[in-house]
C-alpha positions in Angstrom: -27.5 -38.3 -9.4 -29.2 -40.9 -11.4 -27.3 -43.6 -12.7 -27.9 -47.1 -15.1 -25.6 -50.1 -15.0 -22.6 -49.7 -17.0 -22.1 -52.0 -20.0 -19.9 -53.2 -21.7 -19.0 -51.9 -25.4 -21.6 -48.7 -24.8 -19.8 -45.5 -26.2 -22.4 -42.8 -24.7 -25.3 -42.1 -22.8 -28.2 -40.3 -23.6 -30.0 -38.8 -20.1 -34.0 -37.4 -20.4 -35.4 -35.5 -17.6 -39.0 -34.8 -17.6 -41.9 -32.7 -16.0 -45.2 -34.7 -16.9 -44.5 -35.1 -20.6 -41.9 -31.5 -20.8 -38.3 -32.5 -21.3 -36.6 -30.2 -19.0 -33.2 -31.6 -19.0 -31.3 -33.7 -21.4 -27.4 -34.6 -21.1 -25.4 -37.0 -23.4 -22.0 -38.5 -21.4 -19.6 -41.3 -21.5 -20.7 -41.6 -18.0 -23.8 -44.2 -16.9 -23.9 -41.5 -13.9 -25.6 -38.5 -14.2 -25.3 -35.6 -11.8 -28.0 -33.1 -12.0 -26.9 -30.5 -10.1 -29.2 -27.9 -8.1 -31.7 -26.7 -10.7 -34.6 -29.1 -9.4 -37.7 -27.8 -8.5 -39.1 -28.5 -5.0 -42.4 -30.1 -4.3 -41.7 -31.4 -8.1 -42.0 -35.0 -9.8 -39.7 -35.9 -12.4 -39.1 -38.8 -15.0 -36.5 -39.8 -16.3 -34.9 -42.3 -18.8 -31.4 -43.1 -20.9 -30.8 -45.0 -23.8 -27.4 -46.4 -24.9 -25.0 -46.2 -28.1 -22.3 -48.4 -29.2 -20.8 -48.9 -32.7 -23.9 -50.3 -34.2 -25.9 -46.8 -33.0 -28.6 -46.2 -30.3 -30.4 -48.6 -28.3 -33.9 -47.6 -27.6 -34.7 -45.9 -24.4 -35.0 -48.3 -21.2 -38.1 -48.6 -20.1 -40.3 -48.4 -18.4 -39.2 -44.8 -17.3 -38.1 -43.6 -13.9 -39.6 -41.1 -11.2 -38.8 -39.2 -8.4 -40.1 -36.2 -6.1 -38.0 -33.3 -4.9 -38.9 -32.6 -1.7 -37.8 -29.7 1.0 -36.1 -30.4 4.3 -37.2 -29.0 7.9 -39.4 -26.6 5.9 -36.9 -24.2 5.6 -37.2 -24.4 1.5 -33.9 -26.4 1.6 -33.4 -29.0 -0.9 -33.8 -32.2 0.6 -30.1 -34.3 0.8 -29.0 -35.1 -2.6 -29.0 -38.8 -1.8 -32.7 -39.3 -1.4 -32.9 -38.5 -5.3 -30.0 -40.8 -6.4 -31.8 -44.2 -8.0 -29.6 -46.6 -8.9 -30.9 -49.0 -12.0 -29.4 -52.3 -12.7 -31.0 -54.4 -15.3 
């Protein structure tokens, strides 16, 4: 899961997963917690970012950006455990 702090007053979220510079994912939520679920590639890097939206509109996106690598477990082509992808961001 990737998750930002949770302010005060925001209204929505707006989640962007990338490959390089590909947006493969995108999810808007009342949530500051995204969970991606199980459609991650393995040996893959991703980036990631989330801009904000209250009554006076979106913020801009948060930078700089976040990474991560998906990695396999015991070599068996298992997806590692879901908590060595989960970054938690406070600003």
């Amino acid at each position: 899961q990737l998750k930002v702090q949770s302010m005060s007053g925001v209204t929505q979220y707006h989640f962007r997963l990338f490959i390089g510079n590909t947006l493969v994912m995108e999810k808007y939520q009342t949530s500051a917690t995204w969970k991606i679920g199980t459609n991650l590639q393995n040996n893959t890097t991703y980036t990631w970012d989330c801009q904000a939206q209250n009554t006076n509109g979106w913020g801009p996106y948060f930078s700089p950006a976040w990474s991560f690598t998906v990695k396999t477990k015991g070599g068996k082509g298992d997806l590692a455990d879901p908590r060595t992808i989960q970054q938690d961001i406070e600003e």
